[in-house]
N, CA and C of each residue as an Amber inpcrd file, in Angstrom:
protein
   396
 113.6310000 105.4520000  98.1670000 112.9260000 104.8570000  97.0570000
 111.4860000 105.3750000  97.0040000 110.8420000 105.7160000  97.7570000
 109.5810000 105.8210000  97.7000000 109.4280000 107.4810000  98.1910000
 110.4170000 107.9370000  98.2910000 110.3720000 109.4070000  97.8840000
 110.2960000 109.6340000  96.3370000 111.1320000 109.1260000  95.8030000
 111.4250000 109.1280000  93.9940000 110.1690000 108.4800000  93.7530000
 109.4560000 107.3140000  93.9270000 107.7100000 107.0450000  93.1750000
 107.1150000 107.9000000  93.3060000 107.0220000 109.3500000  94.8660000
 106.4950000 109.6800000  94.7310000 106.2590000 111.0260000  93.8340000
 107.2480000 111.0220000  93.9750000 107.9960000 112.1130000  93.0800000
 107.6970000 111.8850000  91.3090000 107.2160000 110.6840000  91.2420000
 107.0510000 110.5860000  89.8410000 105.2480000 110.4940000  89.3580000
 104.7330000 110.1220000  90.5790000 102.9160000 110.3150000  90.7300000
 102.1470000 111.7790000  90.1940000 101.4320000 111.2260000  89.5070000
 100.7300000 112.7720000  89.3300000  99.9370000 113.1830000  90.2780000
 100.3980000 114.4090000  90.1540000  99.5200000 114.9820000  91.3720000
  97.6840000 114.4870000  91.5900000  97.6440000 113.9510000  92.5530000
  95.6890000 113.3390000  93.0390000  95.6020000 111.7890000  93.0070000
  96.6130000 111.7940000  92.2200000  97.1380000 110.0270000  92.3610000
  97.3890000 109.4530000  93.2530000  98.2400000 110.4600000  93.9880000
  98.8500000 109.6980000  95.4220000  97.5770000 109.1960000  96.0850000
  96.6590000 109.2410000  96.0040000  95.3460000 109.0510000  97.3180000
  94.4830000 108.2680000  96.2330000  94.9830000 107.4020000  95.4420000
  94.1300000 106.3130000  94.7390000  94.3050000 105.1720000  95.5760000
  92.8990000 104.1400000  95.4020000  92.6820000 103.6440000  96.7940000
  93.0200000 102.1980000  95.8170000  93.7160000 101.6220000  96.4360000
  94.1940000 100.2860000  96.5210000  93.0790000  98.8450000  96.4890000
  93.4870000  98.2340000  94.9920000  92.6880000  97.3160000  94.9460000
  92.7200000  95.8580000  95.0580000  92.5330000  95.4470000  95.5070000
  92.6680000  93.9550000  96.3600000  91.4800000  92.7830000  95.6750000
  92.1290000  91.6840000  95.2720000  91.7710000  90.4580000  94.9040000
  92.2260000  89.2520000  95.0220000  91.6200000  87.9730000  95.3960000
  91.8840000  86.7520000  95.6260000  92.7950000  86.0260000  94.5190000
  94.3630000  85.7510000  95.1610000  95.0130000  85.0830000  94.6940000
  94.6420000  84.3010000  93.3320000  95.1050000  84.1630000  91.9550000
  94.1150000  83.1120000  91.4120000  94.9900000  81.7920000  91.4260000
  96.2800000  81.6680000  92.3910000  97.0040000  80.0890000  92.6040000
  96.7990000  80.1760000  94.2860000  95.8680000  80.0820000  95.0190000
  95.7490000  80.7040000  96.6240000  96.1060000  78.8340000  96.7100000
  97.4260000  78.7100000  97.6540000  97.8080000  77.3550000  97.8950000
  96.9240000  77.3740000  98.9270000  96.5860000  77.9010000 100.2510000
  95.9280000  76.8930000 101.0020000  94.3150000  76.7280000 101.1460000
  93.6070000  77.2460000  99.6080000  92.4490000  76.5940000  99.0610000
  91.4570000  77.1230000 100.0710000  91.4310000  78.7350000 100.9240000
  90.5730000  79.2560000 102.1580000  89.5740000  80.0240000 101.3460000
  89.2840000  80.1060000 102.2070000  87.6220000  81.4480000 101.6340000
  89.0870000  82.6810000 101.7610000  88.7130000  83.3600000 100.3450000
  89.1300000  84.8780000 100.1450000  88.6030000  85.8160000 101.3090000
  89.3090000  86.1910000 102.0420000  89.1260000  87.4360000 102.9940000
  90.1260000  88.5910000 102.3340000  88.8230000  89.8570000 102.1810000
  89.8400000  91.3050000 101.8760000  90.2250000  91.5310000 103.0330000
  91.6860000  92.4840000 102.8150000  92.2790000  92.7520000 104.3730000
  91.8840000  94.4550000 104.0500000  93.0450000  94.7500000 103.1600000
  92.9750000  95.9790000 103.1530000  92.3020000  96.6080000 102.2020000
  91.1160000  96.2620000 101.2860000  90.4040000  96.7230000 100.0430000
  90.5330000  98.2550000 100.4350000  90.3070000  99.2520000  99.2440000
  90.1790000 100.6620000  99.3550000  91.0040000 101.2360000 100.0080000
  92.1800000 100.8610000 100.6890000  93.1030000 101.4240000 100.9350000
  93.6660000 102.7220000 100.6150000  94.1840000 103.8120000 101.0850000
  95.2350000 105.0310000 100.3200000  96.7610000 104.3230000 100.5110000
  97.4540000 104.8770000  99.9290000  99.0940000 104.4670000 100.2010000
  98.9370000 104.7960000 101.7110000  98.8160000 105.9330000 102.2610000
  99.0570000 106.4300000 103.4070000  98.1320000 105.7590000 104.4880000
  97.4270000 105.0360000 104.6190000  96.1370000 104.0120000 105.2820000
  97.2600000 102.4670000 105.3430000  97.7340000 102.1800000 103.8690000
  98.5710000 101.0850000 103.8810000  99.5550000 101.3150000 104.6550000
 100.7020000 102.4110000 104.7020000 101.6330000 102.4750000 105.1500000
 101.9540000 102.5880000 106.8380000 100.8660000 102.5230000 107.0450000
 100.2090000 102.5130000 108.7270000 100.0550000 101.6740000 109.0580000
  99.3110000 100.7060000 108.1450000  98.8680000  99.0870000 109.1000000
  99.9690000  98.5740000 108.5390000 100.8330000  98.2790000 107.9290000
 101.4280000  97.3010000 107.6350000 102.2910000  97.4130000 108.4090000
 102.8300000  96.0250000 109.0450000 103.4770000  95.2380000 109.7880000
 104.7250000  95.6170000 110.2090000 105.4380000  95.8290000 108.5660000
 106.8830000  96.9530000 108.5250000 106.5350000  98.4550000 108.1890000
 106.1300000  98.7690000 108.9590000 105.4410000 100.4660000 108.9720000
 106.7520000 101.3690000 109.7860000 106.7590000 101.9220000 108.9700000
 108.1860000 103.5010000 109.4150000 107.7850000 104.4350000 109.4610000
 108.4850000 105.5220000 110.5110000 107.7040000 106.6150000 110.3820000
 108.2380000 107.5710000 109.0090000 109.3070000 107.2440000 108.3280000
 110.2260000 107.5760000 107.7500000 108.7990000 107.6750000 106.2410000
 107.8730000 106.5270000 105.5970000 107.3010000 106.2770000 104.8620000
 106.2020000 107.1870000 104.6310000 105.5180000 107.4000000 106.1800000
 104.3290000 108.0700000 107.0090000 105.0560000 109.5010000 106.2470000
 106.2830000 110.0300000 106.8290000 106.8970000 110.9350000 106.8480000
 106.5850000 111.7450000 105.3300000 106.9830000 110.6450000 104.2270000
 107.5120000 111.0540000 102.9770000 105.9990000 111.0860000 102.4570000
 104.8060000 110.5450000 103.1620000 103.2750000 110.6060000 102.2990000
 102.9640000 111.6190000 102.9120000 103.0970000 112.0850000 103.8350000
 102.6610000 113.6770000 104.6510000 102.9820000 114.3200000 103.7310000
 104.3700000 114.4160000 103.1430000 105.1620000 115.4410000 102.9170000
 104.5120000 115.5750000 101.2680000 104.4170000 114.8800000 100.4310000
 103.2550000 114.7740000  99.1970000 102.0440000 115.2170000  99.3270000
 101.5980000 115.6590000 100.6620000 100.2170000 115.8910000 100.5910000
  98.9250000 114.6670000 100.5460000  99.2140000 113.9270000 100.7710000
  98.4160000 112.8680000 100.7640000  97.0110000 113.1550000 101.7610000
  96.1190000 112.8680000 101.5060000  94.7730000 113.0900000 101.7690000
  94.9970000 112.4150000 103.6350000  94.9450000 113.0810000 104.2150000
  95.1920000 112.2610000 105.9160000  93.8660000 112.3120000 106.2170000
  92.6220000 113.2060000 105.6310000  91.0000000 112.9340000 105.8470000
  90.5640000 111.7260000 106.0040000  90.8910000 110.9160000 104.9920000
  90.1160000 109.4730000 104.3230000  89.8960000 108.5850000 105.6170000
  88.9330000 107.8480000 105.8060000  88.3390000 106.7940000 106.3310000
  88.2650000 105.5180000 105.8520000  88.4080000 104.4750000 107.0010000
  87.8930000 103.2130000 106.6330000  86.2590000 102.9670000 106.1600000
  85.9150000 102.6000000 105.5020000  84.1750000 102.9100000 105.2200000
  83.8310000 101.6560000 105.7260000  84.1000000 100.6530000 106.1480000
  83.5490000  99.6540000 107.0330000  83.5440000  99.7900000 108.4940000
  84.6010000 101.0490000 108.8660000  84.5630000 100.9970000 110.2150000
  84.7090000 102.4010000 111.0050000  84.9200000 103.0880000 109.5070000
  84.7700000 104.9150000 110.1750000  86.2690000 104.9460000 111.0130000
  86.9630000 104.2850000 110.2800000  88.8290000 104.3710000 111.0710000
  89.4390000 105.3810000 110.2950000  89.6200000 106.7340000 110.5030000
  90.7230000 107.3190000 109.8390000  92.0950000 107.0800000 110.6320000
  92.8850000 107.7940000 109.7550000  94.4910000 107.8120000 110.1290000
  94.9520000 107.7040000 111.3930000  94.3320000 108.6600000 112.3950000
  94.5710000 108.4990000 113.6630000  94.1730000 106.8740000 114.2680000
  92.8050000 106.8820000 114.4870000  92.7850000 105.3720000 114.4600000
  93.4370000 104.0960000 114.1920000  93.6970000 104.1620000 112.5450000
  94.9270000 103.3820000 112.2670000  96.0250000 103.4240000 113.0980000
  96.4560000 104.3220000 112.8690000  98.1120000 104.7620000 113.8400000
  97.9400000 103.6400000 115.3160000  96.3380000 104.0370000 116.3190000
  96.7770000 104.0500000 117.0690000  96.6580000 102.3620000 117.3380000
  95.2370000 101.9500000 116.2260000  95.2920000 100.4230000 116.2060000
  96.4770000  99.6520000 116.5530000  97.7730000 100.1500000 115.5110000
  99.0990000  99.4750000 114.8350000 100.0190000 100.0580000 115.7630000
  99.8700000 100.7570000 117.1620000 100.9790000 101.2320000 117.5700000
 101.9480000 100.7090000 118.1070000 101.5020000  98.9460000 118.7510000
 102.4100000  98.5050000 119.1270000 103.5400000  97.8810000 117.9060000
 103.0770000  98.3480000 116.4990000 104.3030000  98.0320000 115.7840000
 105.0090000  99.4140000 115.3680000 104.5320000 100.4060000 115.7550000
 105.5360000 101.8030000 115.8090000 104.5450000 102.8480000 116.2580000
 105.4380000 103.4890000 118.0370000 104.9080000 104.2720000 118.3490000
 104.8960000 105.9320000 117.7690000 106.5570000 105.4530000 116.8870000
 106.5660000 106.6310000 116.3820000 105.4650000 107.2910000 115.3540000
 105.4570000 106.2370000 114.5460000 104.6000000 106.6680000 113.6210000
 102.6200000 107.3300000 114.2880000 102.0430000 106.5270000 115.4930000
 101.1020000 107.0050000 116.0370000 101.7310000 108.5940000 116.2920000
 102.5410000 108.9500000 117.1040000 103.3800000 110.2590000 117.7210000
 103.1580000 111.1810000 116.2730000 103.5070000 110.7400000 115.2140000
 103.8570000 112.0310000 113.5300000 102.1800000 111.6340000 113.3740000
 101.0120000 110.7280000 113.3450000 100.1900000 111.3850000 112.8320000
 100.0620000 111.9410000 113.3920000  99.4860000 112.2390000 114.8790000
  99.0520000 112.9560000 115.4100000  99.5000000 114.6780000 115.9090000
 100.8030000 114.6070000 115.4930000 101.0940000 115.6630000 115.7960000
 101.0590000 116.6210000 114.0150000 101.2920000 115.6810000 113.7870000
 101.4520000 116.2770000 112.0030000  99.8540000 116.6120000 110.8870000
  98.7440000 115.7340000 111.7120000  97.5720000 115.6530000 110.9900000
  96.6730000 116.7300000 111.4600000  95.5800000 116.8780000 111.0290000
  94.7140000 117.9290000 111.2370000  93.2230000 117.5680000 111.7340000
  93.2330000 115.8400000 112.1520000  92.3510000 115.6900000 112.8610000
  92.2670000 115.2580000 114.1300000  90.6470000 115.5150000 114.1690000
  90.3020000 115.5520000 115.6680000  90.2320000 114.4240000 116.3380000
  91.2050000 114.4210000 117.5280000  91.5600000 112.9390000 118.0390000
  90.3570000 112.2070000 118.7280000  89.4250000 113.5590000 119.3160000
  88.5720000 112.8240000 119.3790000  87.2880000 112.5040000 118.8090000
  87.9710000 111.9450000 117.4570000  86.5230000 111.7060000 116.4360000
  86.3020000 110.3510000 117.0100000  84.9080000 109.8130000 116.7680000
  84.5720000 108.4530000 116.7820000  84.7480000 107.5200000 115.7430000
  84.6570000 106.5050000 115.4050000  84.7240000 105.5440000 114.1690000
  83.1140000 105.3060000 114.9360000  82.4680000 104.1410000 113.7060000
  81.4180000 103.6400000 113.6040000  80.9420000 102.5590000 115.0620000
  82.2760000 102.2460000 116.0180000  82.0910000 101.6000000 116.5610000
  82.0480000 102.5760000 118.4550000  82.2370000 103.5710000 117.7700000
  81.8600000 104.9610000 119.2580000  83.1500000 104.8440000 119.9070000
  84.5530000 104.5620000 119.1350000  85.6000000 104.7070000 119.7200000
  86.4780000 105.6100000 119.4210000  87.4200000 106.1330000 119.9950000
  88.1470000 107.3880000 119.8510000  89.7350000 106.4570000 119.4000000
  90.5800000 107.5980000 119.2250000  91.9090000 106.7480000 118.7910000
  92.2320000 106.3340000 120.5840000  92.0910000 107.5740000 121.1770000
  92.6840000 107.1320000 123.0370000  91.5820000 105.8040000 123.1710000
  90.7140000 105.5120000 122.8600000  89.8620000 104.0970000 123.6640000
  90.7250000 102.8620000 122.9760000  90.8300000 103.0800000 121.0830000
  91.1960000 102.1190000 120.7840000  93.4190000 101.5740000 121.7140000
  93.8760000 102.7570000 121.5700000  95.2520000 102.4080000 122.3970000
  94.8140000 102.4100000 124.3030000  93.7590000 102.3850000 125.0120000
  93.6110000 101.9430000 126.0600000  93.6150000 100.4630000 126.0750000
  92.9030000  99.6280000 125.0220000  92.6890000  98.5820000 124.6380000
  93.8460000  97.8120000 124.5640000  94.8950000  98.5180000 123.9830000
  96.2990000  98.1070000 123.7050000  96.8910000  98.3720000 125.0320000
  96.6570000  98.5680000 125.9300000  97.3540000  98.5040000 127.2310000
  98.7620000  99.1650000 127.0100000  99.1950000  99.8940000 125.6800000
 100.1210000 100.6110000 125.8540000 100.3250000 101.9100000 126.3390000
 101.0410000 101.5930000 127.2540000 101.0280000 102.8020000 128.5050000
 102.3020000 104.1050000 127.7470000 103.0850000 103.7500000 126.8230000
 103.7960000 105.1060000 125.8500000 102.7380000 105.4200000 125.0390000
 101.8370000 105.2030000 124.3260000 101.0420000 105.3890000 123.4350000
  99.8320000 106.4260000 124.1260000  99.5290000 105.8280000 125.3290000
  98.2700000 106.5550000 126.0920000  99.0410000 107.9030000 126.4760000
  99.9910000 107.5910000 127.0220000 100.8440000 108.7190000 127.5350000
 100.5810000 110.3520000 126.4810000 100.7110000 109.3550000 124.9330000
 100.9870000 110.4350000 124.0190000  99.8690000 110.8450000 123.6390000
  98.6060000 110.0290000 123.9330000  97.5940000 111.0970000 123.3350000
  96.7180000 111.7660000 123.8370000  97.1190000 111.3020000 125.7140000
  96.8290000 112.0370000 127.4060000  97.6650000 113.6630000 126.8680000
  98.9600000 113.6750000 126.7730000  99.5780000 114.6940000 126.5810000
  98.9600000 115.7880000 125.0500000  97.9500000 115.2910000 124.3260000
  97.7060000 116.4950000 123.1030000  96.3520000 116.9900000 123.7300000
């Protein structure tokens, strides 16, 4: 399915950033928190919860901008990946082997993608980015 949307996007589209607003029936009446404002498809398809590498796979394969950053926190793709890895290691494993950046960039907070998955105490994840 989301080979065929993409397939139907005009080309530069794919990397339009996702816009986010407060419920206007929000049942449990909280202060509006943005989660993911400015988002790319390919930024979304990383953090979210049900993240495949299969999705990752099919936005690579479109060309999707894998540069882009979080601008609140200087998180690109790698980062993401490695934030979210304990909900798929695969998908950390395809950016990194599939993207063109440098693993060891910093975000705003002087962390690398390896500091942020040390954090995660996942010992397959460290493994994989000990081994690039």
């Amino acid at each position: 399915m989301l080979s065929f949307l993409v397939g139907k996007v005009q080309s530069g589209s794919i990397d339009m950033k996702a816009t986010e607003s407060a419920d206007r029936n929000l049942a449990k009446g909280g202060p509006y928190k943005q989660e993911c404002a400015e988002f790319t498809p390919l930024q979304l398809a990383i953090v979210s919860q049900h993240t495949n590498v299969n999705s990752v796979r099919v936005l690579f394969g479109a060309e999707c901008n894998h540069f882009v950053f979080e601008a609140s926190t200087g998180n690109n793709v790698l980062h993401l990946a490695a934030k979210n890895c304990s909900e798929s290691i695969q998908v950390l494993e395809y950016v990194l082997k599939n993207s063109r950046l440098d693993m060891f960039a910093r975000n705003t907070a002087g962390d690398t993608a390896l500091t942020i998955v040390s954090l995660s105490k996942n010992s397959r994840a460290i493994e994989i980015l000990e081994e690039c």
